[in-house]
N, C-alpha and C positions, 0 to 999 in steps of 0.2 A: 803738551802739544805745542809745537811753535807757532810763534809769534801770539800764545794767549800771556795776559795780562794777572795778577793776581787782581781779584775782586776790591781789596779793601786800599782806601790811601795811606800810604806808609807813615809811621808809628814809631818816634823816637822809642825806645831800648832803654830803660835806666840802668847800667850800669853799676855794678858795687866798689865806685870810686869817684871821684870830684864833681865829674858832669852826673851820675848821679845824684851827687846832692843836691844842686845847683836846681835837677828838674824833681827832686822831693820840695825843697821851699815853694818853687810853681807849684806846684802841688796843692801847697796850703795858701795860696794868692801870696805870695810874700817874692818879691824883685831881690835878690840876693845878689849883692857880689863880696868876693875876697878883697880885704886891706891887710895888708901889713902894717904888723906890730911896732917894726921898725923906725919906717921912713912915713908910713901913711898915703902911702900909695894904691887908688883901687885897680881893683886890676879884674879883668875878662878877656880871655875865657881861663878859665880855672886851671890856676897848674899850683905845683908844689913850691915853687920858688918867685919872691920878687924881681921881676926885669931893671929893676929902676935900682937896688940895691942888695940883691942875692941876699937876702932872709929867705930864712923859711919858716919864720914863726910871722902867722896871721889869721885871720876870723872871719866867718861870714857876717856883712852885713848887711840888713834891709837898708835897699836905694830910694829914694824919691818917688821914683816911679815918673820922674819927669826929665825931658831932655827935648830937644829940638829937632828935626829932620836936619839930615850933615848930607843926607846922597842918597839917593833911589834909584832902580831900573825899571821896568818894564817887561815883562815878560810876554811874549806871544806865542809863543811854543813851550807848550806844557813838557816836563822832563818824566812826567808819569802821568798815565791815561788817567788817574781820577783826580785829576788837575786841569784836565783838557775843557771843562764845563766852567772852569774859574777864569778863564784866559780873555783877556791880557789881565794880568795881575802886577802889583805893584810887591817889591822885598824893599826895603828901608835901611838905611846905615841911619838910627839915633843916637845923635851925642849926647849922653844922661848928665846928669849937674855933679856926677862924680868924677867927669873927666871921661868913663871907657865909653867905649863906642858898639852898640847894640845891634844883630839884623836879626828884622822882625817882620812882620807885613802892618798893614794900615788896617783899619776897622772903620767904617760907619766916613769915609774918605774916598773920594769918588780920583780913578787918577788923573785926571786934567784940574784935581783943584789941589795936590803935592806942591810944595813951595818950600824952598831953601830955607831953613831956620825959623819951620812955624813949628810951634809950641805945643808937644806931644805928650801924655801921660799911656801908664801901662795901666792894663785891662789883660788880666785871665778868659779865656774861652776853656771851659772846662770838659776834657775831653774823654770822660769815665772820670772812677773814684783817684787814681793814683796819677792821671795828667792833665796837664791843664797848661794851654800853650798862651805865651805875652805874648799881648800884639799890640798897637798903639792906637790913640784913637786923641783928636783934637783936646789939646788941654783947656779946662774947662774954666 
């Protein structure tokens, strides 16, 4: 019928390829990103070749789990109805200690107290057996 909504909040898809893998390590709590073998460059979001030196030989590795707030928004207008209860929400640009740059939402972060370059660790919310979404929460 028009103008109904589905029921549930939509639900990353794992794919059977890179971003799948990426949300299998979420999965098991583990912050993952790609380096090359190469040059040693980390890199997100997950593709098949280095930006910095076109390899394509590299490895997942677990991250820090630490990085700073780099940029947030604000959100007031939900883009899906069972986000409209969450509103105004905060989405995050974290820069990890590996260099790549993260969007995530805040946890246990009220948004009047977000501040340029305060000090964030990742935190799993675990969402069923096979997802479990990063999101950040004041480094401790």
């Amino acid at each position: 019928m028009a103008g109904e909504y589905p029921q549930a909040r939509p639900m990353h898809q794992s794919p059977d390829d890179l971003n799948g893998q990426f949300w299998e390590h979420c999965a098991q709590g583990k912050l993952c990103f790609q380096r090359c073998d190469d040059c040693g460059t980390w890199r997100h979001m997950p593709r098949y070749m280095c930006a910095q030196c076109g390899s394509d030989q590299w490895q997942w590795q677990v991250s820090s789990g630490k990085g700073r707030v780099f940029s947030w928004i604000i959100t007031h207008q939900a883009m899906h109805p069972k986000f409209r209860e969450e509103t105004p929400y905060a989405t995050l640009v974290v820069e990890m200690e590996e260099g790549v740059r993260f969007v995530s939402r805040p946890l246990g972060i009220g948004n009047d107290e977000l501040a340029l370059d305060m000090p964030v660790e990742v935190v799993f919310e675990p969402l069923g057996e096979e997802l479990a979404l990063p999101l950040f929460r004041r480094a401790r």
